[in-house]
C-alpha positions as CSV (number, residue, x, y, z in Angstrom):
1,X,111.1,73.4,107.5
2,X,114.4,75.0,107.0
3,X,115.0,79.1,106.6
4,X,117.8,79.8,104.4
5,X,119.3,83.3,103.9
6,X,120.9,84.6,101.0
7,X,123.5,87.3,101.2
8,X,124.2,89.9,98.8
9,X,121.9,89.4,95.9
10,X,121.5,93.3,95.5
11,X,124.5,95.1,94.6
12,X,123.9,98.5,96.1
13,X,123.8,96.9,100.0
14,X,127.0,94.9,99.1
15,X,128.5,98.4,98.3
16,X,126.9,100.1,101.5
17,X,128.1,97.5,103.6
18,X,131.7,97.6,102.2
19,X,131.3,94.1,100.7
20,X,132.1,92.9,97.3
21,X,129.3,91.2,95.7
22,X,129.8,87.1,95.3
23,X,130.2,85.6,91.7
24,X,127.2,83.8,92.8
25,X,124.4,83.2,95.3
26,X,125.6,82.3,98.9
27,X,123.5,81.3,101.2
28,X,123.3,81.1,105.1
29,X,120.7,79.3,107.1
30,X,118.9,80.4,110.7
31,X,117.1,77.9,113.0
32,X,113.9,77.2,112.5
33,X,113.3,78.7,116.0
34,X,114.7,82.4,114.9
35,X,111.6,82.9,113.1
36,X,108.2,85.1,114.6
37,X,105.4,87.2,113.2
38,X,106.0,90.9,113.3
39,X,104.9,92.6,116.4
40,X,107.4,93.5,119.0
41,X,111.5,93.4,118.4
42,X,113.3,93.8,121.2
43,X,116.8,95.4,120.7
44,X,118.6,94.5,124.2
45,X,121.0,92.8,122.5
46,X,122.9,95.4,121.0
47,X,123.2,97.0,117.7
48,X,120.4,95.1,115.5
49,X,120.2,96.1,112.1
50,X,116.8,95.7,109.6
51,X,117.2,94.3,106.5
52,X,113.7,93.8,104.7
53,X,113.3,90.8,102.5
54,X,111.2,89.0,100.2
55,X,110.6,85.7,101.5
56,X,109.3,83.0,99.5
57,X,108.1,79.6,100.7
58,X,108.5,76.3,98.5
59,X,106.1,74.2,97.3
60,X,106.6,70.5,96.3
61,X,108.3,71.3,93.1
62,X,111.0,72.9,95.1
63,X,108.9,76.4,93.1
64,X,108.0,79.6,95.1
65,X,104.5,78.9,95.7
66,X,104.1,82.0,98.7
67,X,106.0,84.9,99.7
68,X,105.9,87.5,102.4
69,X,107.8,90.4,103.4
70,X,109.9,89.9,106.1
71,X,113.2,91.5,108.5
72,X,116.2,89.7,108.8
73,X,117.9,91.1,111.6
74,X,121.1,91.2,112.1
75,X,123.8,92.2,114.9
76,X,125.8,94.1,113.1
77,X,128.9,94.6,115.1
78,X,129.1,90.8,116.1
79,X,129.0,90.1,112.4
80,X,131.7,92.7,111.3
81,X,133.7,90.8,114.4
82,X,133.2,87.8,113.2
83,X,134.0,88.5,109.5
84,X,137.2,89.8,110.5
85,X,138.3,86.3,112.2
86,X,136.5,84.7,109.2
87,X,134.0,82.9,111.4
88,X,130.4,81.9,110.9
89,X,127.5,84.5,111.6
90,X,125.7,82.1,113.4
91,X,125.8,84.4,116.4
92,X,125.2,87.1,114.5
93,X,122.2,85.8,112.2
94,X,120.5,83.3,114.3
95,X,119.8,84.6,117.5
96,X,115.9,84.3,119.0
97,X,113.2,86.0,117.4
98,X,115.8,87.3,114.1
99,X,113.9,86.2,111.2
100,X,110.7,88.5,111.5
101,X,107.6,87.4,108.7
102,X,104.3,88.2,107.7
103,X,101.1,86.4,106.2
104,X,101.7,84.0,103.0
105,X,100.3,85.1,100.0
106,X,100.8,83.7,96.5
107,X,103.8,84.4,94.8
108,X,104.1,86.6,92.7
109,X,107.4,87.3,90.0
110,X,106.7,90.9,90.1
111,X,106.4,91.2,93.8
112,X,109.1,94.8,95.6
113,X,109.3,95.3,99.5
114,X,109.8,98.6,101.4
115,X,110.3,98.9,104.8
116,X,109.3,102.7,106.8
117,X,110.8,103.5,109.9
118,X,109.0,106.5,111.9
119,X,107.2,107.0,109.0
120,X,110.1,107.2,106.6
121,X,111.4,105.0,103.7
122,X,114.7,103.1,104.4
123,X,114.4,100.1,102.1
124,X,112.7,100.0,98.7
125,X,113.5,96.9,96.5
126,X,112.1,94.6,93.7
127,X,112.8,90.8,92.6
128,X,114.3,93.0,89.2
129,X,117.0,94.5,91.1
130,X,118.1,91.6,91.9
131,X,121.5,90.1,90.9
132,X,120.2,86.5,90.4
133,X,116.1,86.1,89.6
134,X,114.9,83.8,92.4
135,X,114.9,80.5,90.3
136,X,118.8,80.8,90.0
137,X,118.8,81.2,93.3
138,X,116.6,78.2,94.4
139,X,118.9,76.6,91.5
140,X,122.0,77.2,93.2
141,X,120.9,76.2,96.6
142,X,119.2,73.8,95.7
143,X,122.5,71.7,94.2
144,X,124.1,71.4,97.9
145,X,121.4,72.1,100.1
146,X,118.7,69.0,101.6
147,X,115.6,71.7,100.1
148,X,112.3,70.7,100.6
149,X,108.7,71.3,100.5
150,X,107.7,74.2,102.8
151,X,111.3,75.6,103.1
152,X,111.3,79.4,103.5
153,X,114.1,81.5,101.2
154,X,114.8,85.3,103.0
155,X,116.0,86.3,99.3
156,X,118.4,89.3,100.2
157,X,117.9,93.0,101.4
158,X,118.0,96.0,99.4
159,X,120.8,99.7,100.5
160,X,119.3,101.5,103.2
161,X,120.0,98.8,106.4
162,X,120.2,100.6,109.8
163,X,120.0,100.1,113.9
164,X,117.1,99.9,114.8
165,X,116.5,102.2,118.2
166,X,113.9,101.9,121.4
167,X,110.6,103.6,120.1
168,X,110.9,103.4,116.2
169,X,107.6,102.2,114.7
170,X,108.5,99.9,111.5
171,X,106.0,99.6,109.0
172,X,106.9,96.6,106.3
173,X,104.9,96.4,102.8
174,X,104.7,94.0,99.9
175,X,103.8,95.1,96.9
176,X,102.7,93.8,93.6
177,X,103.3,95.5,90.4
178,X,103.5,98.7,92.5
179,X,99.7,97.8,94.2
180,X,100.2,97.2,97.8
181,X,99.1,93.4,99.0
182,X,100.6,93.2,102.9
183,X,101.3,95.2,105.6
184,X,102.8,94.7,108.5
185,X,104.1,96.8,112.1
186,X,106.3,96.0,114.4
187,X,107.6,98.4,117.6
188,X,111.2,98.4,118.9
189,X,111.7,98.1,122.6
């Protein structure tokens, strides 16, 4: 199993971020070993930044067949660093426990995330918002990339990414056609 990351498929958090969007998708990838269930994030590392995703999981067909919500953390400052000497983000994208996820559920086209910190929105966004729908994206991937069965997609973040501090309480939610279907907590320490 493989998770691949795809970077600025909604327009407004290229813009926040002082990004222009890509023609089309791009796509990074973190180990395997980056990924854990929500519960405890701990932010000694620096300046993490959320970014809440929709992240599907492949079935045999190389077709979403489950999704989640999930936080792709991020160190921001080593990113920007490394963007600037036009390096890889490995450093900044696949350190441990970076690729936060909840329970599988079935997919669902219609599925939006939102992610509350201290009991305030930060993140609302829905598969429409989207630059690419998720098949062009699983389309475009899936022309270089070894894809297989039981590969996980983190399928972009919506505006509204920020550090996360010691204390905050995050509260992530997926939601289909506005009815909520998961929750999940995490704390920052």
């Amino acid at each position: 199993m493989d998770v691949w990351c795809a970077i600025r498929t909604y327009p407004d958090h290229a813009t926040e971020l002082g990004n222009v969007s890509p023609k089309e998708p791009v796509f990074f990838i973190k180990p395997t070993s980056s990924l854990v269930n929500f519960g405890e994030i701990d932010v000694s590392l620096g300046d993490i930044h959320h970014e809440v995703e929709l992240v599907i999981k492949l079935g045999t067909d190389l077709k979403p067949v489950e999704m989640t919500v999930g936080l792709d953390l991020t160190r921001r400052s080593v990113q920007d660093n490394l963007k600037k000497s036009r390096l890889p983000w490995t450093e900044a994208k696949g350190f441990k426990n970076s690729a936060v996820i909840g329970d599988w559920v079935e997919y669902d086209s219609s599925a939006s995330v939102t992610l509350d910190i201290n009991d305030k929105r930060v993140q609302d966004g829905s598969l429409e918002e989207m630059t690419w729908p998720i098949d062009k994206l699983i389309e475009k991937l899936s022309r270089w990339a070894p894809l297989t069965s039981g590969d996980i997609l983190f399928t972009g973040t919506p505006a509204g990414v920020g550090i996360l501090r010691h204390g905050d309480a995050l509260r992530a939610s997926l939601y289909v056609k506005n009815k909520l279907i998961l929750e999940h907590h995490a704390s920052i320490i």
